[in-house]
C-alpha positions, 0 to 999 in steps of 0.5 A: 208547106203551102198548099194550091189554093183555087183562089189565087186565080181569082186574085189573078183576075182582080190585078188583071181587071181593076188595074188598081182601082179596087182593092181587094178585100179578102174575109174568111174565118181565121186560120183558113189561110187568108194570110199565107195564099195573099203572101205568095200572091203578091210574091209571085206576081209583084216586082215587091210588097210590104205585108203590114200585119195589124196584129203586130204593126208596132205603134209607129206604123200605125200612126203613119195613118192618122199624120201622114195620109195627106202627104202620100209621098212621106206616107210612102217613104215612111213605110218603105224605111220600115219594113226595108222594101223598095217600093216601084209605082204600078209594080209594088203592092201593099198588103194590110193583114187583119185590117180589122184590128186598126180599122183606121187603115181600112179607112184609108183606102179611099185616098190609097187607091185614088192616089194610084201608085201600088195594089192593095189587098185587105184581109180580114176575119170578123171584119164585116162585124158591126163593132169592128167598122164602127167610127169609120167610112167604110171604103167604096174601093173596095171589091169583096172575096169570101175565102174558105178551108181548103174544098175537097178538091184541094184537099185531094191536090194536097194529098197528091190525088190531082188526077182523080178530080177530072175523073170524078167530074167526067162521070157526074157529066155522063152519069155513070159510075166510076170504076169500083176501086176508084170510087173506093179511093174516091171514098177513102178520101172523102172519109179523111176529109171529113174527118181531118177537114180543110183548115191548112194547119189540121192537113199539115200536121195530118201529112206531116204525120204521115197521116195521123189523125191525131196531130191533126186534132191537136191542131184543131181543138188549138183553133177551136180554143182560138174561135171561142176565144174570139168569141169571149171579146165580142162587146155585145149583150148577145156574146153569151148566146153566141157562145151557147150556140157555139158550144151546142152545134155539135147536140143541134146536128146530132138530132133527126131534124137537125134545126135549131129549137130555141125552146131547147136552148133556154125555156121559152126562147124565141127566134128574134131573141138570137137574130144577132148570134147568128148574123155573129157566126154566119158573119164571122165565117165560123159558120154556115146557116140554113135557113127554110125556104116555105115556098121554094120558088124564083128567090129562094131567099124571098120565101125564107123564114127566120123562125126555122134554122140550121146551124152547121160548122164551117169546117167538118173537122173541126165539128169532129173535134168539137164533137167527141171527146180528145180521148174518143178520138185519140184512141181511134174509135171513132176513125175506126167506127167511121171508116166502117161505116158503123158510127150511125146518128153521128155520122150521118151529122158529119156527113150533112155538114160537109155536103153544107160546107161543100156547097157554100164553097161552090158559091150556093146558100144553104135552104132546106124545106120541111112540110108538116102533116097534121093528120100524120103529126110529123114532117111528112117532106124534109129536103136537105138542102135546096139549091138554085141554078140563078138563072133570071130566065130559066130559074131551076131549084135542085132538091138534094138528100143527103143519106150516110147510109147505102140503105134509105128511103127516098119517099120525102123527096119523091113527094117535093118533086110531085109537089113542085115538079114545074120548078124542078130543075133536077133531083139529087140524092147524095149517098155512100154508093156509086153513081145510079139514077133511080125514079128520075133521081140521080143518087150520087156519092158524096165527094162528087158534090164538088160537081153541083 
């Protein structure tokens, strides 16, 4: 079952623009379909390829790198007798799948794309990995694409609901309201994305099913088993801390503040002990990090602190069987409780990760903001998420809180917009009801964080 994916066209865009002086490097988690959409790319828009798969390229294969690179003509001969595909200069492309398993060919680049005859695509996970590049000039050819699970909106096209995004997106546009029963829809929807997430393997067996939860958790907690797997071979000293912080995301969102507190973690941890883990999991994909901004302002990223983090898994569904027990979930309580909207704490942790994963997919970097009062003794501000228009000339920041329940108190962020009310571009409060604007703060339902 192949799915539409937005980013062929971005694949579309690069063979267009570079003429094959760039290769394409795609890096994304593993398991999120970096393989499949390359594949059908190159199938569709090239006379022929060669899909070079490095996690099972046999041996002479790989050799044809080390002894044949500075005679492209057998280099190329060589491969087209291998893999039985006839190469055409300018309409042929060349496919090294996992690149980071022989970095070797990643190397070879460089002579590739000078030499000019075919395309190439490079996939990879884990591949900007210090160990992984090790030993090796890494290739100036090379343009980078980060690729994610399937966003809302693909997710709607799988499950044949195309025409409810341009509706969805007419109203943020207008803010007004959908039709009731189409934000019920809307919101159905947006719960089984939730809860069965965007990883193509999960949503398969979810249709496959007929839409069974269940198949689709098998497949999750196989991937699950295939990232802490991944995690086990890291060489470094910090591969015990990864691990740990793998293990506790689900414990870290569960709580109110929802940032990590090294303290908690082992007895007087401290931040710049787990610089390395999280660069592994922001860098892996198998996570999306949120760091404070103390003073939002141009360049978020300049007043960013590292000794404040949030740590969110890169696919909801896959937090959601990361989080609950196989049981919970196979004998349905938990869909029940979150179809009812009566899972409280733990609910509102899947509905911040999503809105994060939702984010990152429309390209932003994930920073909150917190302000404590000494005279309260407690955060008397907590923003969510903040976002930035990027502008040079006219920069914006977007304040956004996210609310899993229809009843909530919007006074934190009433006190940011005061606070830094020349910096404000627009107010955002993301919520389970529909569309209304209340104190100059438009409340929006979670599936159309697609829009922002």
């Amino acid at each position: 079952m192949l799915f539409e994916r937005k980013i062929y066209s971005k694949f579309l865009a690069w063979k267009n623009e570079t003429k094959g002086k760039k290769v394409l490097l795609v890096e994304g988690a593993r398991r999120i379909g970096k393989s499949t959409v390359v594949e059908e790319f190159a199938r569709n828009e090239y006379k022929s390829y060669i899909f070079i798969d490095f996690a099972r390229a046999s041996d002479d294969v790989k050799s044809y790198f080390h002894l044949h690179l500075n005679d492209l003509d057998t280099f190329f001969m060589l491969l087209s007798v291998n893999y039985g595909v006839q190469l055409y200069p300018r309409e042929s492309i060349i496919i090294f799948d996992e690149v980071q398993l022989y970095p070797k060919a990643r190397e070879a680049i460089k002579y590739l794309v000078a030499d000019g005859r075919y395309d190439y695509i490079e996939t990879g996970s884990l591949i900007s990995i210090r160990e992984n590049v090790q030993g090796i000039v890494i290739p100036s050819e090379e343009r980078k694409i980060k690729m994610y699970p399937l966003d809302f909106e693909e997710f709607c096209w799988a499950l044949d609901e195309r025409p409810l995004i341009p509706y969805i997106k007419t109203c943020f546009e207008k803010k007004e309201s959908l039709e009731r029963n189409l934000h019920n829809k809307a919101m159905l929807l947006f719960k089984q994305y939730m809860l069965v997430g965007g990883m193509p393997m999960a949503v398969v067996a979810f249709l496959e099913g007929h839409k069974d939860f269940g198949a689709a958790d098998l497949e999750k907690r196989d991937i699950l088993a295939l990232y802490r797997n991944d995690i086990m071979k890291i060489h470094a000293q910090y591969r015990a801390k990864v691990l740990a912080i793998f293990d506790q995301i689900p414990g870290l969102l569960s709580r109110h503040e929802k940032r990590v507190v090294f303290n908690r973690i082992v007895e007087g941890s401290k931040a710049e002990q787990y610089e390395e883990t999280f660069f592994w999991l922001s860098d892996s994909m198998l996570a999306n990090e949120c760091r404070k901004a103390n003073d939002p302002n141009v360049g978020l990223s300049l007043t960013e602190t590292d000794a404040c983090i949030k740590c969110y898994l890169g696919d909801t569904g896959l937090l959601v069987s990361h989080a609950f027990d196989e049981n919970e979930l196979l004998e349905d309580e938990v869909y029940k409780q979150i179809f009812a909207g009566k899972l409280g704490l733990n609910e509102g942790m899947l509905y911040e990760n999503v809105i994060a994963q939702m984010l990152v997919a429309n390209g932003h970097r994930l920073f909150f903001y917190t302000q404590y009062n000494d005279k309260k003794r407690r955060n008397d501000i907590e923003i969510d998420f903040i976002i930035s228009n990027n502008s040079k000339t006219k920069y914006k920041i977007f304040p956004i809180e996210v609310k899993s329940s229809p009843q909530y108190s919007n006074a934190s962020l009433i006190r940011f917009k005061e606070k830094y009310k020349s910096r404000i571009g627009g107010s955002y409060i993301i919520h389970p009801r529909n569309v209304m604007e209340k104190d100059d703060i438009l409340c929006i339902p979670p599936y159309m964080t697609i829009c922002l």
